[in-house]
C-alpha positions as CSV (number, residue, x, y, z in Angstrom):
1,X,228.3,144.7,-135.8
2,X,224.3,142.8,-135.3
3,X,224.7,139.1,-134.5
4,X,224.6,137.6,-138.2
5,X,227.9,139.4,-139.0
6,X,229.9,138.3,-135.8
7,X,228.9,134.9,-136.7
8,X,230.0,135.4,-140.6
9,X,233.0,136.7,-138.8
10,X,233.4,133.7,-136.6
11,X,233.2,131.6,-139.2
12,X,236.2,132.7,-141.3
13,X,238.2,132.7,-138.6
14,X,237.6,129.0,-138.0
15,X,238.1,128.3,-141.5
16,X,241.4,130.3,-141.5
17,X,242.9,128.6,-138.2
18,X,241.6,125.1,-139.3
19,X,243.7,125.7,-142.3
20,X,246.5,127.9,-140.7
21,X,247.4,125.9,-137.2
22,X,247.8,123.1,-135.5
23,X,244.1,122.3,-134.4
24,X,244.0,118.6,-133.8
25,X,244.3,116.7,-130.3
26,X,247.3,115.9,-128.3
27,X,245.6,112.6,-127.8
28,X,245.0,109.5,-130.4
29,X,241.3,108.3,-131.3
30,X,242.1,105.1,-129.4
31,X,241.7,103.1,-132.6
32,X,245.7,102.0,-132.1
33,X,244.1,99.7,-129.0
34,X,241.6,97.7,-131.6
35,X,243.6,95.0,-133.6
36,X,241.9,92.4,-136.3
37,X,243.2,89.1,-136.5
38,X,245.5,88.1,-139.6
39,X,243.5,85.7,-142.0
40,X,246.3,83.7,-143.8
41,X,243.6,82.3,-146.1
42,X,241.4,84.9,-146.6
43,X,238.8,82.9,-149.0
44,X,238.1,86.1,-150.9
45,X,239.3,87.6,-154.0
46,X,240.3,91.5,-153.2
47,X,239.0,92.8,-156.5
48,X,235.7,91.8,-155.6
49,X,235.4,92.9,-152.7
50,X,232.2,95.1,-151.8
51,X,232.7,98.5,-150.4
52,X,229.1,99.6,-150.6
53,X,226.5,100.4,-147.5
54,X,223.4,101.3,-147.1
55,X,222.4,104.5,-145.1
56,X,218.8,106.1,-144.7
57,X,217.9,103.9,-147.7
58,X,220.0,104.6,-150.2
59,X,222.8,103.0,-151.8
60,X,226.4,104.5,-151.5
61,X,229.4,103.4,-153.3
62,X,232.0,103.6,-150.6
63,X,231.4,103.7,-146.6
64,X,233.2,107.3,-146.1
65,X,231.0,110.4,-145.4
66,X,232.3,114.3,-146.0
67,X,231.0,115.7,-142.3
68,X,230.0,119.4,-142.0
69,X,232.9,121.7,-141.8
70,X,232.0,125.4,-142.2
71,X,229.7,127.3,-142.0
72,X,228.2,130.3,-144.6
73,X,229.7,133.5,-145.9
74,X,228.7,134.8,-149.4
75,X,228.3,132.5,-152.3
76,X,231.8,134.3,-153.3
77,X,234.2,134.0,-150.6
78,X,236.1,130.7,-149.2
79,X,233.3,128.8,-147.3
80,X,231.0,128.3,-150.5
81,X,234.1,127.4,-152.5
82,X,234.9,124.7,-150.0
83,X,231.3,123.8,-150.2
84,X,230.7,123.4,-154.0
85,X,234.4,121.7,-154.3
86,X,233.2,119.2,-151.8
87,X,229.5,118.8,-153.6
88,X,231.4,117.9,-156.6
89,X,233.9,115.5,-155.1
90,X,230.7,113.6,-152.9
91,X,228.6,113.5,-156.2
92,X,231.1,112.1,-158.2
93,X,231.8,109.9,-155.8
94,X,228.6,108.9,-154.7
95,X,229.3,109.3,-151.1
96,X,227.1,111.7,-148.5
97,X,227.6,115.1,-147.8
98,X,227.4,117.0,-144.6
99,X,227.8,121.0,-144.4
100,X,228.7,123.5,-142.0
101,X,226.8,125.1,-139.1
102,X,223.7,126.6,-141.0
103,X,223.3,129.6,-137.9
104,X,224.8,132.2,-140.1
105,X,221.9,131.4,-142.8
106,X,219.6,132.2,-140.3
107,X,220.7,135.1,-138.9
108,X,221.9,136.2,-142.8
109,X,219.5,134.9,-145.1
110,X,221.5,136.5,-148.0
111,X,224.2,134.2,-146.8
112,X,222.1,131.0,-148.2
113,X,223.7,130.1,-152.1
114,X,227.2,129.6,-149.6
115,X,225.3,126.5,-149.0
116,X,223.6,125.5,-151.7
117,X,225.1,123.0,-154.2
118,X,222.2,121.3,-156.1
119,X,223.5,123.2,-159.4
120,X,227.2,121.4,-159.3
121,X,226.0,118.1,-157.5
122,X,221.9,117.7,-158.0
123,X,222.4,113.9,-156.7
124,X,224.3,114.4,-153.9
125,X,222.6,113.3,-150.2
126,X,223.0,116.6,-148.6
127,X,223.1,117.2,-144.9
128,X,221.7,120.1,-143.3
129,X,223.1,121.6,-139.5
130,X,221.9,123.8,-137.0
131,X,223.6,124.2,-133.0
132,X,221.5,122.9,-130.5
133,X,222.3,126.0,-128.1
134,X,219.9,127.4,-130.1
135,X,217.3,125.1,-129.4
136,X,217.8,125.7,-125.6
137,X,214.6,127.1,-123.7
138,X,217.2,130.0,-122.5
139,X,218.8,130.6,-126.0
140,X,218.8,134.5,-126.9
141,X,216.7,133.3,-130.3
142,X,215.5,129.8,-130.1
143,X,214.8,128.0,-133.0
144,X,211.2,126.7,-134.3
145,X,210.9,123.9,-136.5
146,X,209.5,126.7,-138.8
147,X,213.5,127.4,-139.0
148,X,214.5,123.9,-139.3
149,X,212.4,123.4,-142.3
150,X,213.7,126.3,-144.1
151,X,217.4,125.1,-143.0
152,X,216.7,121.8,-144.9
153,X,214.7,123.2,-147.7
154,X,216.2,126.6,-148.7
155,X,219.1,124.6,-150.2
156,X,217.4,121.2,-150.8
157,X,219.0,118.9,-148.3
158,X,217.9,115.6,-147.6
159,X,218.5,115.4,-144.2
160,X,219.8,118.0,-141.1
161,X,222.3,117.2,-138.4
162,X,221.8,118.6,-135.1
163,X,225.7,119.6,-133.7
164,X,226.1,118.9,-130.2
165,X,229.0,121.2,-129.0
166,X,229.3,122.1,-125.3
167,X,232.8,122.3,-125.4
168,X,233.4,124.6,-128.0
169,X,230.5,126.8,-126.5
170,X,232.0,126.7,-123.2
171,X,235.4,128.3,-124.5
172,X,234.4,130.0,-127.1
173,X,234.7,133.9,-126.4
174,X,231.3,134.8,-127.1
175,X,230.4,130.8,-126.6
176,X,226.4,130.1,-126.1
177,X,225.6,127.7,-123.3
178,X,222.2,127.6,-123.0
179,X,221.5,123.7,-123.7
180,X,218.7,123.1,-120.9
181,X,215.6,121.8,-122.8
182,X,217.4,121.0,-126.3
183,X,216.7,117.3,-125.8
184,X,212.8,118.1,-125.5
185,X,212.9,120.4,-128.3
186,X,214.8,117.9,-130.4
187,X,211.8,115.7,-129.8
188,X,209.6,118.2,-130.8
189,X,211.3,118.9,-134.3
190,X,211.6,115.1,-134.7
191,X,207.4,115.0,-134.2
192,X,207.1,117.7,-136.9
193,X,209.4,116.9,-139.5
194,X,209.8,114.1,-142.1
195,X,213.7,114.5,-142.9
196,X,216.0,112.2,-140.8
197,X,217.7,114.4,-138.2
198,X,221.4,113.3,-136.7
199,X,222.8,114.0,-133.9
200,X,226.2,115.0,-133.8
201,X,228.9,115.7,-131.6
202,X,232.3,118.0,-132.8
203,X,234.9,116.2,-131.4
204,X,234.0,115.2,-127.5
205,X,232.3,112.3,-128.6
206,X,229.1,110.9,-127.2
207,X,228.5,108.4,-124.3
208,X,225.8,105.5,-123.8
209,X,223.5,107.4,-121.7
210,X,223.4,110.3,-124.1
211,X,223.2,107.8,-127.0
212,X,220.1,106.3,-125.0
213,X,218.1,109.4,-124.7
214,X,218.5,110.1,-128.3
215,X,217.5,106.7,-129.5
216,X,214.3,107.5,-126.9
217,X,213.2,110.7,-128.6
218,X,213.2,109.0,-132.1
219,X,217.1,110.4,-133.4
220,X,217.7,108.5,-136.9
221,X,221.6,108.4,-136.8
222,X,224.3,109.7,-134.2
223,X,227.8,110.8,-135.7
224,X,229.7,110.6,-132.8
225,X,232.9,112.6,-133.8
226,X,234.8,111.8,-130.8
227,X,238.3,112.7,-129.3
228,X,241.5,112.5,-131.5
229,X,241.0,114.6,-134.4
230,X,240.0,118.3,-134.5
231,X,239.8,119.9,-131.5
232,X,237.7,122.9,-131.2
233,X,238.6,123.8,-127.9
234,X,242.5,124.4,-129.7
235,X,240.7,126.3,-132.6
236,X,238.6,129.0,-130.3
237,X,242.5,129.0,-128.2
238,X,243.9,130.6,-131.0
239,X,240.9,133.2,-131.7
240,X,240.5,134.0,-128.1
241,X,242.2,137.2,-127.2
242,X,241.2,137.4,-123.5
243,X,244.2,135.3,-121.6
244,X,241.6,133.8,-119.0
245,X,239.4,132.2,-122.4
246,X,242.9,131.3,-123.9
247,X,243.8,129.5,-120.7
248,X,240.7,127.4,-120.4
249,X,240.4,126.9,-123.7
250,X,244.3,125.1,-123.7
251,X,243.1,123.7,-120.9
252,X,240.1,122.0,-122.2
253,X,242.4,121.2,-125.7
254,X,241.9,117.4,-125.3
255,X,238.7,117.2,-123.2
256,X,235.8,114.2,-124.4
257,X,235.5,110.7,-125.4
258,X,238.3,109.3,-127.9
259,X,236.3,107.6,-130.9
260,X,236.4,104.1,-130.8
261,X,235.2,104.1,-127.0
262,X,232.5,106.3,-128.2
263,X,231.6,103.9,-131.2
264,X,231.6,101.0,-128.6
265,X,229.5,102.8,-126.2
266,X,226.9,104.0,-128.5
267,X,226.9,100.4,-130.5
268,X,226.4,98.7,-127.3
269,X,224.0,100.4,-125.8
270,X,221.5,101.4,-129.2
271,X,220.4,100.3,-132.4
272,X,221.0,103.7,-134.6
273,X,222.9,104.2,-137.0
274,X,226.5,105.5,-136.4
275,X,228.5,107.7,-138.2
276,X,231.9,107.0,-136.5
277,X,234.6,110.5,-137.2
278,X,236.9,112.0,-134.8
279,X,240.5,111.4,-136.2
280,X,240.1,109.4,-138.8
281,X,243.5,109.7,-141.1
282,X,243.5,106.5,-142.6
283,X,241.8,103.5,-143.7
284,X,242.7,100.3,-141.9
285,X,241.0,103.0,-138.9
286,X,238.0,103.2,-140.5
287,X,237.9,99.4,-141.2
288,X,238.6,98.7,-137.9
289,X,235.4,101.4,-136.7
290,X,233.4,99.6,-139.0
291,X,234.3,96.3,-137.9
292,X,233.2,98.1,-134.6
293,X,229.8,98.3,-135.2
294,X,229.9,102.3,-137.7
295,X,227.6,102.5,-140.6
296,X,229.6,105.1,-142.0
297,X,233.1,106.5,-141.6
298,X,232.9,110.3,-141.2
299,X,235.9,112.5,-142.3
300,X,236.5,116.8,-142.2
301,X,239.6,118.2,-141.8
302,X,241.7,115.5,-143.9
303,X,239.8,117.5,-147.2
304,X,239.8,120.8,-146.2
305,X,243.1,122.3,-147.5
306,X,242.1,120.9,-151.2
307,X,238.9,122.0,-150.7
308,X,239.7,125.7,-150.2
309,X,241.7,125.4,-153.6
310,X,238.9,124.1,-155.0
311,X,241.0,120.9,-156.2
312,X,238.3,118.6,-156.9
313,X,240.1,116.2,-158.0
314,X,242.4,116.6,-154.9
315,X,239.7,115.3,-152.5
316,X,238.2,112.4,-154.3
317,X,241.7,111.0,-154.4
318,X,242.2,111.6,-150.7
319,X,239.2,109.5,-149.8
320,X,239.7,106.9,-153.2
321,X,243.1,106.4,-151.0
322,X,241.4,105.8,-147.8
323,X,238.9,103.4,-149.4
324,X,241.8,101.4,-150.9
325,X,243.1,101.0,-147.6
326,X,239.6,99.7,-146.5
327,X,239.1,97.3,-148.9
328,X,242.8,96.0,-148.4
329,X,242.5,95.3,-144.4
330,X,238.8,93.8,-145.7
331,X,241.0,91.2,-147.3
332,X,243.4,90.7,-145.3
333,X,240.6,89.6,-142.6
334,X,238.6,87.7,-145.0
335,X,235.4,89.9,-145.0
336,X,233.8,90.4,-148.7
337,X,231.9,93.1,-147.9
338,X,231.0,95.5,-144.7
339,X,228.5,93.5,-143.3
340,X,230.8,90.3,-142.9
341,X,233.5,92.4,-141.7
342,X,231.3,93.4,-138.8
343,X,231.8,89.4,-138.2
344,X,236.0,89.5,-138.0
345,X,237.3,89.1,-134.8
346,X,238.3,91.8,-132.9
347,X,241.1,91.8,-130.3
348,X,240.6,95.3,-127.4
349,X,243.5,96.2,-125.6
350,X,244.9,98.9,-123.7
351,X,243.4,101.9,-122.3
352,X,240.3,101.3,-124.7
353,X,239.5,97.8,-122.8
354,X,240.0,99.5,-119.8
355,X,237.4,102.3,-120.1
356,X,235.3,99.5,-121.9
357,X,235.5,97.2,-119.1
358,X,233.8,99.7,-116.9
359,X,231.6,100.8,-118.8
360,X,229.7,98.3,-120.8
361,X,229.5,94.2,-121.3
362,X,232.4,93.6,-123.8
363,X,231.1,90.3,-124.7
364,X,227.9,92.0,-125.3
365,X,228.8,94.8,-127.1
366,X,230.7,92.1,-129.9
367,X,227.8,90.6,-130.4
368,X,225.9,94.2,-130.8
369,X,228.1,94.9,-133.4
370,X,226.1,92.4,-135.8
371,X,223.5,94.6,-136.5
């Protein structure tokens, strides 16, 4: 089997344990230790209240994102169904759309029209995503932009993510962990290129002195996709057949940073963009991580099941539900719209405030969360 079929391989297997097992952290997201304050008069009226940001200059109706999720097969099989039924559910919805790991295009260009979507959702902002192992100066094929171009333009994305997953790599079976010299080869690409490139993590969440060198190199956006929700390390546990992989991946099953000590981190110590996902199952959540300082709330595994049924309909009432919940909290701390609700004050407890005190200036970091 040459590389591009182990890696369509791999990638149904993901697909089938993500919808199959138990892949989610032990652990919470931490978001239980953030608490708004009650606003008995609230001085708004709920119906109008304004659920729309801004993100690389365009205009979305709700602040919830689709993050990538799998990556290619054949235009035929699961992972383009879950692709298309997610195009359609973003467009109609006017919400971004990230896709799966793009390495399987690469390797197995016939593999492309998995990804592309422009023919069921030509409005969509699409989302590109490549590994950076493969931009490591050791990696068995490195990447050029030449290959980052045609990962955005084959299928007509408007942007490209950049995953960041040592974990995964490090457990996975046939895991690649060559990352030395990804952060100079990510400045390279972002020197070459015109598209917005993101960096994101898949489910160990990023620190400030990551989030600091990525903001250096010219980064537009980190999605920081921390602790708390999917847990790779617990999917590459159930396709490891070697007992010494199995026991470091259960061993590694709720390894990284939970989310909302992430968000803080990276919103204290940058001015990008966040996309804040890692666990997020429900609204007052993702009010809370945009009260933190998130441009946009960033959700995966929440949509997948309808998406492999191709239930349309199934997904945008998932995320209409979690954006009911957001405008409700909105009210219920007075804020009209996301930018004021960055204003609400915020009460940090518990382990959260803990890690926080160590690691940044609170104070600071609640004035940060302005911007």
């Amino acid at each position: 089997m040459d590389f591009g079929e182990i890696t369509i391989s791999r990638k149904f297997e993901h697909i089938e344990h993500c919808l199959k097992r138990n892949v989610e952290a032990h652990v919470t997201n931490g978001f239980e230790d953030i608490h708004f304050v009650h606003k008995s008069l609230p001085e708004v009226d709920r119906d109008e209240i304004d659920l729309t940001v801004e993100f690389f200059g365009r205009k979305f109706d709700y602040p919830i994102m689709i993050t990538g999720m799998t990556g290619g097969t054949r235009k035929d099989e699961i992972a383009g169904k879950i692709n298309r039924t997610l195009a359609q559910a973003a467009e109609e919805l006017n919400i971004p759309l990230g896709l799966g790991s793009q390495r399987a295009m690469i390797e197995k260009p016939e593999t492309w029209e998995s990804y592309y979507v422009r023919d069921v959702a030509p409005d969509v902002f699409l989302i590109g995503n490549l590994g950076a192992p493969q931009f490591g100066r050791n990696a068995k094929k490195r990447y050029s932009v030449e290959e980052v171009l045609y990962a955005i333009e084959k299928i007509e994305a408007d942007a490209i993510a950049i995953h960041m997953n040592p974990l995964q790599e490090s457990v996975q079976p046939e895991g690649d962990t060559t990352f030395a010299g990804v952060l100079e080869a990510l400045a390279e690409i972002k020197a070459n290129i015109s598209y917005p490139i993101i960096a994101k993590e898949t489910g160990a969440g990023v620190s400030k002195e990551v989030a600091i060198e990525l903001e250096a190199i010219g980064i537009d956006a980190i999605d920081i996709s921390g602790l708390g929700g999917t847990s790779w390390s617990a999917v590459e546990y159930y396709r490891a057949k070697d007992e010494g992989k199995r026991r470091l991946a259960l061993r590694f099953w709720d390894w990284g940073i939970k989310t909302a000590i992430s968000l803080a981190e990276v919103r204290w110590a940058t001015n990008l963009p966040i996309i804040a996902s890692g666990g997020m199952r429900d609204g007052i959540s993702m009010a809370k991580a945009l009260a933190m300082g998130a441009t946009m709330v960033g959700i995966a595994l929440p949509v997948l099941k309808p998406a492999a049924r191709g239930d349309v309909e199934g997904v945008v009432r998932i995320i209409k539900n979690y954006a009911e919940e957001i405008r409700n909290a909105m009210f219920l701390v007075g804020a009209k719209n996301v930018k004021e609700l960055r204003k609400v004050p915020l009460v940090i407890t518990g382990f959260v405030r803990e890690w926080l005190s160590q690691r940044i200036d609170l104070n600071a970091y609640l004035r940060s969360r302005f911007k």
